[in-house]
N, C-alpha and C positions, 0 to 999 in steps of 0.2 A: 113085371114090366119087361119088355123084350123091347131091343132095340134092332133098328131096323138097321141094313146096311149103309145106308145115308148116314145113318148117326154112328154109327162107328167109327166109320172111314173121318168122320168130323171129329172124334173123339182122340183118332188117330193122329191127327196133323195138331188139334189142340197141344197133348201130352208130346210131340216132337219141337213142338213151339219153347214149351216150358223150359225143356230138357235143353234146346239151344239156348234160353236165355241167361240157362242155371251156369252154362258151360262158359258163357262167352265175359259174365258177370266173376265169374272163378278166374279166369285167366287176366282180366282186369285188375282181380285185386292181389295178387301173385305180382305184376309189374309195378304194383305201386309201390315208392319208396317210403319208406320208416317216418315217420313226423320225427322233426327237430327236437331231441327234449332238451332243455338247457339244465348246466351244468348246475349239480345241485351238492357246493362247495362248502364247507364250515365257513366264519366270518374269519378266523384264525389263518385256517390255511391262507386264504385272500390277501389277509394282510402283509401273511410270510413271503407271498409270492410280490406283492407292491412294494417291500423294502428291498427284497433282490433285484428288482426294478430299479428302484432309487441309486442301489449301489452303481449297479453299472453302468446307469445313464453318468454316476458323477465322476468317474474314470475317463469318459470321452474326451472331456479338454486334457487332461494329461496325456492322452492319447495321441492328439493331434497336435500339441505341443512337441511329444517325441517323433511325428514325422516331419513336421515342420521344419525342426532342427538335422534332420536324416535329410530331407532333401537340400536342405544349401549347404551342408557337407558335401552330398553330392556332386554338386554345380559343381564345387570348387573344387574337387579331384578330378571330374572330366573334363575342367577348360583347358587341360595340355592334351587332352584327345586331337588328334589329326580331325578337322573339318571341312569334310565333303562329300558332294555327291555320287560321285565316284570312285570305283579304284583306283584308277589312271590319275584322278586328282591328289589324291592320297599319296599316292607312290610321286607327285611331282611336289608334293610339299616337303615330304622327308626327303628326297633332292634337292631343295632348295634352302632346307636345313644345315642340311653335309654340306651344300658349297659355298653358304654362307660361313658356315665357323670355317671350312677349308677356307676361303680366302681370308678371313682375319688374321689366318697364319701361316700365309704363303702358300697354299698346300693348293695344287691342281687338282680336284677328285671328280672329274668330269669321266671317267672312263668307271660306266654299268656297267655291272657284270650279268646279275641276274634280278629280279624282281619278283616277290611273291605275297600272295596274299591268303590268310588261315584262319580257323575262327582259334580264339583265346578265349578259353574259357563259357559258360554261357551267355555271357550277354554281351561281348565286343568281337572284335575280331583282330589281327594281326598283321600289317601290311611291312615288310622287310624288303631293302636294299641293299645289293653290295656291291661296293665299288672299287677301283683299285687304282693307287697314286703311291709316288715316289716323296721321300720328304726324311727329313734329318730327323733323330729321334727327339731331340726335344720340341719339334714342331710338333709331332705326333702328340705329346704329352698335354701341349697346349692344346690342343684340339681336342682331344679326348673332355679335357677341362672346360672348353666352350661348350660342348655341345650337353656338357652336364650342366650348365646356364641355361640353355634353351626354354622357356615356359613349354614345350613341347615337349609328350614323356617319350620321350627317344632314349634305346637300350643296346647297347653293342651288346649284339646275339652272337658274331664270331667275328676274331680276328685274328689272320694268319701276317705273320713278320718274317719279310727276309732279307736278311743282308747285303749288302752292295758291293763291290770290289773295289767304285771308285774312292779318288783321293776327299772327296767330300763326306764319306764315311754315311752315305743316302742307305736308307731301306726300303724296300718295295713292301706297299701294305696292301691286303684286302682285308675291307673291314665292311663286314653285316650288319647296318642298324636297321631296328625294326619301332614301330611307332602303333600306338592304339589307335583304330577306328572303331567307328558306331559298327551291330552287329549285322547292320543289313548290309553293310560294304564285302563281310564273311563268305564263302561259299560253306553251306552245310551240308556236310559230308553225305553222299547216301545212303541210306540202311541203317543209321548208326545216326549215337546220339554225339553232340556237340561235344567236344572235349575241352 
């Protein structure tokens, strides 16, 4: 039997038919993902793994018993944080700290000298004043003494004393107190990590 050219060129495009279906069916099952096989565990292990479950689930109330207790510790160490929305607010509150205790003991500390604000630490930041007044030593002492009453965590950061010539035996003070604010009042330094 002899085939004719008709039939070849037909035999031709058949066998290029096949050869595409073969190729296009191969590259379909190359892209398909793996079937799911599910985990084929002993009952044992299963169970080892459901009691270290039970364990840990039964830790959680103790768990959040000990934050619970961590957070109104907390409250109660930050309610002498300076509160406010600004620095400027900040830096007029530990001013009105200073001239509060200053007048319960006679003491004028209305003369600023400088004003700064720092981060402390990670997570507050450091707002410092300092001011400078004239005032007898034991006025000072009293003062020192109020301002360690204050509910406000106010810290003499520097204090320089100088003596007076006059007959009332006065000393000229500059004294730097600094007070805690929240961390966003902070400027953070740049390039570099919070100190």
């Amino acid at each position: 039997m002899t085939l004719q050219p008709k039939d070849r060129r037909n035999l031709v495009i058949i066998a290029a038919g096949i050869v595409l279906i073969f190729v296009v069916l191969r590259s379909n099952s190359d892209n398909a993902s793996a079937p799911v096989v599910a985990s084929v565990d002993s009952i044992p292990a299963a169970e080892r793994r459901l009691e270290r479950l039970r364990q840990l689930a039964a830790t959680v109330p103790g768990k959040e018993a000990v934050l619970q207790k961590a957070s109104v510790e907390l409250q109660t160490r930050e309610a002498g944080m300076l509160k406010a929305e600004t620095t400027a607010q900040a830096q007029a509150q530990l001013l009105d700290v200073i001239r509060q205790a200053g007048t319960a003991n006679g003491i004028d500390a209305r003369g600023v000298e400088q004003m700064n604000v720092s981060p402390l630490a990670n997570d507050y930041g450091e707002v410092s004043v300092a001011v400078t007044f004239a005032c007898g030593i034991e006025q000072l002492v009293n003062f020192l003494a109020d301002l360690d009453k204050q509910p406000q965590i106010v810290a003499t950061k520097e204090i320089d004393i100088n003596g007076g010539n006059d007959k009332n035996k006065s000393i000229r003070v500059t004294l730097s107190l600094s007070g805690v604010v929240p961390k966003k009042l902070a400027p953070n330094p740049k390039g570099g990590p919070t100190l």
